[in-house]
N, C-alpha and C positions, 0 to 999 in steps of 0.2 A: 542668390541672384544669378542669374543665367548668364556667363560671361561675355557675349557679344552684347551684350547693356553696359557691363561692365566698362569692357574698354571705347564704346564709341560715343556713350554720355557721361562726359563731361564734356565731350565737344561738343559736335553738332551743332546743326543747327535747330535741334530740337529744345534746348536749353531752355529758351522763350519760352516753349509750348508745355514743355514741363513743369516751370514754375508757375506760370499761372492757372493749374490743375490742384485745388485742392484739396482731392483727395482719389485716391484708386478707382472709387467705386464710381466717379463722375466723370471721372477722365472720358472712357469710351462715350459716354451721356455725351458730354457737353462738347466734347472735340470730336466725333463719329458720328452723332444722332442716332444711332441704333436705341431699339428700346431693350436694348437686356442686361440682365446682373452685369454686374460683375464677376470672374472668374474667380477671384480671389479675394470674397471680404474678409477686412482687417479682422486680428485676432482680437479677439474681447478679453483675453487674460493678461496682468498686466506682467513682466517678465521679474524674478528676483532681482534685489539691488546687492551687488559684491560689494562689500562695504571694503573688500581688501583691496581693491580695483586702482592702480595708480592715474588719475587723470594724465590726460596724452598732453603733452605742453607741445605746439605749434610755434613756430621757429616765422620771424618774422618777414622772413619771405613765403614763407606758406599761410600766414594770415593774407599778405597784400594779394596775395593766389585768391585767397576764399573771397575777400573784399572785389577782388575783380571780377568774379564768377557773377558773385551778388547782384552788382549792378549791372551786370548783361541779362540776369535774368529778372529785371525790374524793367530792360527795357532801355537801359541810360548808358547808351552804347558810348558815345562819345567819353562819358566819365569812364568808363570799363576800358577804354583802347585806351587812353592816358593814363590809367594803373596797369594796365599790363605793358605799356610799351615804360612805364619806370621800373618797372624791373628789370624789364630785358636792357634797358642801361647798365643796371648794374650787374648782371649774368646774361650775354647776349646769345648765352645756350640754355638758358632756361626753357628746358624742351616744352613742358605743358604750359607756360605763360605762352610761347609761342604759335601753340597750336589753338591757344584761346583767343589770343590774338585776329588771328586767322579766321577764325570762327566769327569773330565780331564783326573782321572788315566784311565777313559774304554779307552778314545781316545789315553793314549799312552798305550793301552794294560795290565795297570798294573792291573790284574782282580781283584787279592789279596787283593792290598790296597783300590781300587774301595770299594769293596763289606764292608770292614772294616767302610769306610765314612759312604755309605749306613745305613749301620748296626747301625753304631753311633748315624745318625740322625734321624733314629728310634726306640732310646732309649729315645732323647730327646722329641720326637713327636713321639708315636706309629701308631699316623694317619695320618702322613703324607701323601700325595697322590703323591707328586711331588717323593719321596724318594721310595717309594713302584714302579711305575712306570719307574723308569729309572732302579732301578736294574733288574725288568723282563726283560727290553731290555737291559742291558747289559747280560744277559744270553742269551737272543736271537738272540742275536752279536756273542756270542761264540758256538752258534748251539745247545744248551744245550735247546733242546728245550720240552722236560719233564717236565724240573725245571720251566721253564719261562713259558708253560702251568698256571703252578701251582698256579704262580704268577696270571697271569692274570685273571684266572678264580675268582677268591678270589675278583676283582674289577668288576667284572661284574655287579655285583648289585647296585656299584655308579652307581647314579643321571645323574652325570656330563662325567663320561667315561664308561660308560655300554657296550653301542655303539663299543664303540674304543677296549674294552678290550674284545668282542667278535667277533671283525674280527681280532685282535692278536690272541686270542683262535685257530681260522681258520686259521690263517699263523704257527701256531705252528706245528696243524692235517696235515695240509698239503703239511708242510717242513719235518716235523719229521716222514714223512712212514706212515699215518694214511689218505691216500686217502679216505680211505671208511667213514671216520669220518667226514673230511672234505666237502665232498660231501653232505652228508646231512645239514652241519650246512649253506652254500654255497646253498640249498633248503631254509631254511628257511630264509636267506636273501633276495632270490627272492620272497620268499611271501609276505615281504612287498615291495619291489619297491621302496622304501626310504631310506633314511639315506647315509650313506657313506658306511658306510662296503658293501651296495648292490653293490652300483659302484666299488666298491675296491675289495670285493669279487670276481668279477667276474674280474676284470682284473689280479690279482693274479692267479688265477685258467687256466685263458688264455695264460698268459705267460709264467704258470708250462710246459700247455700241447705243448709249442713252437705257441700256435695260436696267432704271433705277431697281426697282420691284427686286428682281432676280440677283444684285448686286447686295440690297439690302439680308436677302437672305443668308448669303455669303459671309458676310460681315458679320451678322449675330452667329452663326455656326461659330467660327470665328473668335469670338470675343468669349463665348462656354467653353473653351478648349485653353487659351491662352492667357499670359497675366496681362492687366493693360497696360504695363510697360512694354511689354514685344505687341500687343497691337499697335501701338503707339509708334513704333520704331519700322513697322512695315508699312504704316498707313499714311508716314509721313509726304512720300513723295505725293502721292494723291491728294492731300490738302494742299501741301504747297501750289498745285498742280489748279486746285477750285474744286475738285471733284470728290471731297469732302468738307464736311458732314454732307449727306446724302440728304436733299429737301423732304421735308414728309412727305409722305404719300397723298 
């Protein structure tokens, strides 16, 4: 699995949108509207069982972890903030309770206390990446798209989200009145013809201008190239946004 999924879902605010996907091949379908495969259907073979294999025993703060993931991704935000905030009574650095925490208050809108988690868990980890990342998009949730520039620009130079943090960059230019900004950096994604941001670029930029048709093109190129976990992760600010799924034609 491609490690910028790795580290930025379990947070997110994609969590929801993950969990009620049930299965790869529908994801793009049912959250995108596009009509094409899937890039990756599941394998049909079933894998050997090690029968020498020690089961992993989870430590019962890593259950009340998993128990609080659950009910965030059920939806039951309220019960999910009062299992992660009882942990964090009893380890008030439980860095990933906190950063889920975080993630729960964007989704019930608490920005305030969001940005407070945030903030926390970037005192225990100034480098966090998962922590750095979901607060820009929780600015970019609130339209506050200046600030969450700011943020993302800052991550551009990671390794592992360079990519991701400068087609944010271009969703910021582009959301935020900065056409002409956008525009060029939307050039030099066409210069290279790769990566995601090129496909995402330009379906973003399609869908600003109402060009569904030419957007949906985009998007199925798109979705033949990629797994729908990372279309999923590029295509998020756009649903958030309404301008996904793309209406039929």
């Amino acid at each position: 699995m491609d490690r910028a999924f790795q580290v930025f879902f379990p947070a997110l605010f994609l969590l929801l949108l993950l969990a009620a996907i049930p299965t790869e091949a529908s994801s793009v379908l049912d959250v995108f509207g596009t009509n094409a495969p899937s890039a990756n259907p599941p394998a049909t073979n079933t894998p050997p069982v090690n029968i020498f294999s020690q089961p992993i025993v989870l430590t019962p703060e890593q259950l009340d972890l998993q128990e609080a993931k659950r009910l965030a991704s059920e939806g039951r935000l309220d019960e999910a903030f009062d299992k992660a905030s009882a942990i964090l009574q009893k380890d008030p650095k439980a860095l990933e309770a906190l950063i889920l925490r975080g993630n729960i208050n964007v989704d019930r809108q608490k920005w305030d206390l969001a940005d407070s988690d945030y903030n926390s868990a970037l005192q225990i980890d100034p480098d966090n990446i998962t922590a750095k990342i979901n607060r820009a998009e929780m600015k970019f949730r609130q339209k506050n798209y200046d600030a969450a520039r700011s943020d993302f620009t800052a991550l551009e130079t990671n390794p592992d989200f360079g990519d991701l943090a400068a087609y944010k960059v271009f969703l910021c230019d582009l959301f935020g009145g900065h056409e002409d900004v956008a525009q060029k950096e939307l050039a030099t994604f066409n210069l290279s013809e790769s990566n995601p941001s090129y496909y995402f670029g330009n379906v973003a930029w399609d869908l600003f201008h109402k060009n569904n048709d030419d957007a949906r093109t985009w998007l199925n190129s798109a979705v033949h190239i990629y797994a729908p976990k990372k279309i999923i992760l590029y295509g998020s600010s756009l649903k958030d946004l309404g301008y996904l799924p793309i209406p039929p034609p």
